[in-house]
C-alpha positions in Angstrom: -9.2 72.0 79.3 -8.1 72.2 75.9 -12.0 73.5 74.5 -12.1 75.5 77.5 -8.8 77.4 76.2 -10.3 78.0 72.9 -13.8 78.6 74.0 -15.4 75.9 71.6 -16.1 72.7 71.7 -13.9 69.3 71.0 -15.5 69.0 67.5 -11.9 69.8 65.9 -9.2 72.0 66.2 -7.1 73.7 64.0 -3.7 75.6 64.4 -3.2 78.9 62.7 -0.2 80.7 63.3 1.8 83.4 61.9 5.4 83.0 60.8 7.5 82.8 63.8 9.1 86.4 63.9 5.9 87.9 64.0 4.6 89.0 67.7 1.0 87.3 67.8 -0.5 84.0 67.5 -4.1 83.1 66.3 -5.7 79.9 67.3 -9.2 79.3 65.4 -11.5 76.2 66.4 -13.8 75.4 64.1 -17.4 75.7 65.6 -20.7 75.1 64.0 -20.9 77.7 61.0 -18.6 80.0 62.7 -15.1 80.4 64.6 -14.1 81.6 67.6 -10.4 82.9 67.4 -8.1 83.9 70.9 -4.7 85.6 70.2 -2.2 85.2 72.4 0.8 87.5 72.8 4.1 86.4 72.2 4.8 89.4 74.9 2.6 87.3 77.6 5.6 85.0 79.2 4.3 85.0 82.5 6.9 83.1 83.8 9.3 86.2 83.6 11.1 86.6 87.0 11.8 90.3 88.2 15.4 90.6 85.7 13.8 89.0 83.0 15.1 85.6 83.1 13.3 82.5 82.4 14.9 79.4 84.6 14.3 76.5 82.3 15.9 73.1 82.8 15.9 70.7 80.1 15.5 66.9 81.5 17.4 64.8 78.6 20.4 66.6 76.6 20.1 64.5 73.2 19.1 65.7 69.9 15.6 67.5 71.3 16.6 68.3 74.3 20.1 70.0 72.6 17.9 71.4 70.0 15.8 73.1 72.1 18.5 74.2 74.3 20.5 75.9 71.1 16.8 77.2 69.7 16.4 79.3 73.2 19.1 80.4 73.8 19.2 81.8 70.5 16.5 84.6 71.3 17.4 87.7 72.2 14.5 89.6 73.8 14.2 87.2 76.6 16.9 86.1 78.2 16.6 82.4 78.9 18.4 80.6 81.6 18.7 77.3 80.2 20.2 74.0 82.9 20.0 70.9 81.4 20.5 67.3 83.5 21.7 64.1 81.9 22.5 61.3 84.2 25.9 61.0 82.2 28.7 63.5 82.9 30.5 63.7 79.8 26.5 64.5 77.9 26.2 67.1 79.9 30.0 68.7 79.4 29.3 67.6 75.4 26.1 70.4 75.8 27.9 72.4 78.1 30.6 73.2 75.5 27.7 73.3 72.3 26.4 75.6 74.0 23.0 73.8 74.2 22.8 74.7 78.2 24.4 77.3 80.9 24.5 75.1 83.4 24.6 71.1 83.4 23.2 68.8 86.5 23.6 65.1 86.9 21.0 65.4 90.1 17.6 65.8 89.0 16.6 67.0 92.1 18.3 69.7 92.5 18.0 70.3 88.0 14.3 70.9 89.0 14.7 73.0 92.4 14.5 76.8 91.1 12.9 75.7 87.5 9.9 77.7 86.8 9.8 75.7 83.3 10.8 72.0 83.1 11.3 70.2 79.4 11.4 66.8 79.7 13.0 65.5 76.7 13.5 61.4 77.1 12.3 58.3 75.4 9.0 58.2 76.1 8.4 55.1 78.8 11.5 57.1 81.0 9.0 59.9 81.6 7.0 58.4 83.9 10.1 57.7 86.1 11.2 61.4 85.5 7.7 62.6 86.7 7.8 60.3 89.8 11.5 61.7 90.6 10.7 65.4 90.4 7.0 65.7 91.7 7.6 66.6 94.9 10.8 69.1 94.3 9.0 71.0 91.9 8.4 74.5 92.7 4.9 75.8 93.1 3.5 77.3 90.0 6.1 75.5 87.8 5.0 74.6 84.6 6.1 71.4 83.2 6.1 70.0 79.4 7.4 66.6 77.3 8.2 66.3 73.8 7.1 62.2 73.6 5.8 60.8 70.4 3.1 59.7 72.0 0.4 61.8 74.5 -2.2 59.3 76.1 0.0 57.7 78.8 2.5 60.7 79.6 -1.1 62.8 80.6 -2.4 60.1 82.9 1.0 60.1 84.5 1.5 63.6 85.1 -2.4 63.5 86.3 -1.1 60.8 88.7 2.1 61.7 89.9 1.9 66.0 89.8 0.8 67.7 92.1 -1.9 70.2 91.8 0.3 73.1 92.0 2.0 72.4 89.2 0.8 73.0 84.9 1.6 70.2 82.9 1.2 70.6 79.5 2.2 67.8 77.0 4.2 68.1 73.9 5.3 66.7 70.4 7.7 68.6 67.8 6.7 66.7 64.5 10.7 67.2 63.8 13.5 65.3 64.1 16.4 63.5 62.2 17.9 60.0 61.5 20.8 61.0 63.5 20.7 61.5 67.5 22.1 62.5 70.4 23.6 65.9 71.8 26.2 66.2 69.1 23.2 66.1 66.1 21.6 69.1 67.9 20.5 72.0 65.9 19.5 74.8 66.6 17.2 75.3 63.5 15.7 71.4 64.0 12.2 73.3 64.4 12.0 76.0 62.5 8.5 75.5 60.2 7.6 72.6 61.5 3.8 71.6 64.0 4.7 71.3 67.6 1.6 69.6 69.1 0.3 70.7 72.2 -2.1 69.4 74.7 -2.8 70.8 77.6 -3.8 69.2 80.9 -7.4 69.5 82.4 -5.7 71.5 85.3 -3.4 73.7 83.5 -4.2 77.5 84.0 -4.4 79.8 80.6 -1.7 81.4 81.4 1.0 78.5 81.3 -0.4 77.0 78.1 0.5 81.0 76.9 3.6 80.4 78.6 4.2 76.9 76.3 2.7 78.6 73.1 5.3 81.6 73.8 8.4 78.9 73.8 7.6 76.9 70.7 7.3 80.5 68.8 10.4 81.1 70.3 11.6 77.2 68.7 10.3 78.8 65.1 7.4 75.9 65.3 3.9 76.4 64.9 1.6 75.1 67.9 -1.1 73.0 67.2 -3.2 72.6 70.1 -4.9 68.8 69.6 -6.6 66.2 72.5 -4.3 63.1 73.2 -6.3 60.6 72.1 -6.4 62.2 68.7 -2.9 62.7 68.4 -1.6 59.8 69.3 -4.4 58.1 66.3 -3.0 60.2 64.3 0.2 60.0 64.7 0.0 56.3 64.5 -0.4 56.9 60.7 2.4 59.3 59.7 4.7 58.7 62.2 4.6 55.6 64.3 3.9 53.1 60.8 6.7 54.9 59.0 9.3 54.3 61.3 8.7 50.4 61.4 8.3 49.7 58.0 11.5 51.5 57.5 12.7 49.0 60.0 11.3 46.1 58.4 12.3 46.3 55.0 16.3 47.5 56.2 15.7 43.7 58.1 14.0 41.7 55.2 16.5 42.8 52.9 19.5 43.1 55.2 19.3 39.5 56.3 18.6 38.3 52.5 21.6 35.9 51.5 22.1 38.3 48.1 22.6 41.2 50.6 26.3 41.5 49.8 25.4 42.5 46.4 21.6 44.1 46.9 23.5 46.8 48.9 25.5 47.5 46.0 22.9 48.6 44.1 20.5 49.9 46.9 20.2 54.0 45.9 17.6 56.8 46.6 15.0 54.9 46.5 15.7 52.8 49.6 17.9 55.2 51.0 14.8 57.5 51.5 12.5 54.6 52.3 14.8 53.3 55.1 16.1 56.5 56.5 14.1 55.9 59.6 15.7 53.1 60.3 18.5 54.9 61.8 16.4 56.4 64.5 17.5 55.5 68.3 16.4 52.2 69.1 15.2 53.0 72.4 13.2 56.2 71.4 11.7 54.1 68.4 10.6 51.0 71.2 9.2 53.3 73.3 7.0 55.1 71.0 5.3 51.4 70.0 5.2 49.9 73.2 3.1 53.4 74.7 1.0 53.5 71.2 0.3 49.9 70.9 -3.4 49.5 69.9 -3.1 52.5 67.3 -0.1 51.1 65.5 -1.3 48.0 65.3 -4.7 49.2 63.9 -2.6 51.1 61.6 -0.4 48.4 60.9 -4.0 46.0 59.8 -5.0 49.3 57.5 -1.5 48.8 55.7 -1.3 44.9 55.3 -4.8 45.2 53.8 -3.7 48.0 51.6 -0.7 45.9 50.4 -2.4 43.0 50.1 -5.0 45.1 47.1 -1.7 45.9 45.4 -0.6 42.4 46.1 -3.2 41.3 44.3 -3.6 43.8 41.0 0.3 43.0 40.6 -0.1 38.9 40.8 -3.2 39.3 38.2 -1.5 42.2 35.6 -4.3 44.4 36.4 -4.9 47.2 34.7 -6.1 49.0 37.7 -2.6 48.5 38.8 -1.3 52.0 37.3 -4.7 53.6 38.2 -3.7 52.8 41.4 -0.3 54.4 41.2 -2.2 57.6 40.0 -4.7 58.0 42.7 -1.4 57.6 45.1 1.0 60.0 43.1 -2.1 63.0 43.1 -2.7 62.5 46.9 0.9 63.1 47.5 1.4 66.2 45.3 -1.7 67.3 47.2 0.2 67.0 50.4 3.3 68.2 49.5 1.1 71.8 48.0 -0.1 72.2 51.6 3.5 71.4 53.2 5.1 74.3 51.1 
């Protein structure tokens, strides 16, 4: 589906978009020698109903789901009708009075019943339960999106459990904060930052415009990519992060000079363990639906620490070489993030 969109083949894809007030969007593939570019309309919602409003509900109301909430409801040439459904009443009056949602549901039947564009926002192991629930109350023509870490198993669940009248297409914001749940919800949470997209095998053109219109609408830039690619990817920058933030806030944590490491813990740690704080449950459920690629990624790193492991045990010289080659590739990074 995805190099049917872009009319190239699966050889790579890249993302180019334009800052997010502007009214069009160019995606290039690279194909051979050459590119093929499609622009796409931030005009082409063609989920509008006859008054212009967009019924959206927002399955999950902590700090994405209330993100996104705020971000749409934000824009002012579309009006967007935003419900939102959390199984607990007092999250849903929290958003309710942020002004995250419009309307709040603690029955995700009826959350789904008029939606003609369903977010679901959870940890990513719940959305196979929240597929299951909704598949058969979904309207016809509804279009349906995630924001998981992780894209491999949400597609073969939505292939499994959707039927074919409805476009799924799968989703990652590569934002977020240490902090979570509705009250950490900003509005601004996406503004700059890659959205990841990946479109199912049966989703029509014109809901993946749909999808590509909303994450403008977020400020993001969409980055159309294939599952399995994303989630090896991710793996790296993401998913290996997170747990070795983890790790070293439980090495040192449970050393018995704790009491008087934290004292003198500062930036340094601070930044390396900011992770760490994550939700629990949204950090389990990324690793446990990413397993072989974390762990691959997990080998690359104790491999990698064992070479620095060992130039530090034999006062190498290589040692600040080393450093070097590491400081350059992350000035080079942060050149292209600016």
């Amino acid at each position: 589906m995805l190099a049917d969109y872009l009319s190239a083949d699966s050889r790579g894809v890249e993302s180019r978009v334009t800052t997010p007030d502007k009214s069009r969007l160019a995606m290039t593939t690279a194909r051979g020698s050459g590119s093929e570019e499609r622009t796409v309309s931030n005009d082409s919602l063609c989920l509008r109903c006859y008054n212009n409003v967009v019924l959206v509900t927002v399955i999950g109301l902590g700090l994405i789901g209330g993100s996104i909430g705020l971000a749409l409801r934000q824009g002012k040439k579309f009006r967007w009708e935003i419900a939102g459904y959390s199984r607990r009443p007092e999250t849903v009056a929290n958003a309710l009075s942020l002004g995250a949602i419009a309307r709040g549901e603690t029955n995700l039947e009826d959350a789904v019943r008029r939606a003609e564009l369903v977010i679901i926002a959870t940890p990513v192991l719940t959305i196979r339960q929240i597929l299951s629930q909704i598949a058969l109350h979904l309207p016809s023509g509804c279009i349906v999106t995630d924001t998981g870490s992780t894209k491999v198993k949400v597609m073969k669940w939505a292939e499994e459990m959707l039927p074919p009248t409805v476009n799924f297409i799968g989703g990652h914001p590569m934002a977020g904060r240490e902090v979570y749940g509705i009250q950490a919800a900003e509005a601004d949470l996406f503004r700059g930052c890659i959205y990841c997209l990946t479109p199912s095998e049966k989703a029509s053109p014109e809901s993946i415009d749909t999808v590509i219109d909303m994450v403008n609408k977020l400020g993001a830039a969409p980055f159309l990519i294939e599952p399995q690619e994303h989630d090896n990817l991710v793996a790296g920058i993401s998913h290996l992060p997170m747990l070795l933030s983890a790790a070293l806030v439980s090495l040192t944590a449970k050393n018995p000079s704790w009491s008087k490491m934290s004292r003198l813990a500062a930036s340094g740690y601070h930044d390396l363990t900011r992770l760490a704080s994550g939700n629990p449950e949204v950090s389990s459920h990324i690793c446990l639906s990413n397993q072989e690629a974390i762990i691959d990624w997990i080998d690359k790193f104790s491999r990698e620490l064992e070479r620095y492991r060992q130039l530090v045990a034999k006062g190498d010289k290589r040692l600040e070489q080393a450093f070097a080659e590491a400081n350059k590739a992350r000035q080079e990074w942060l050149k292209q993030t600016r």
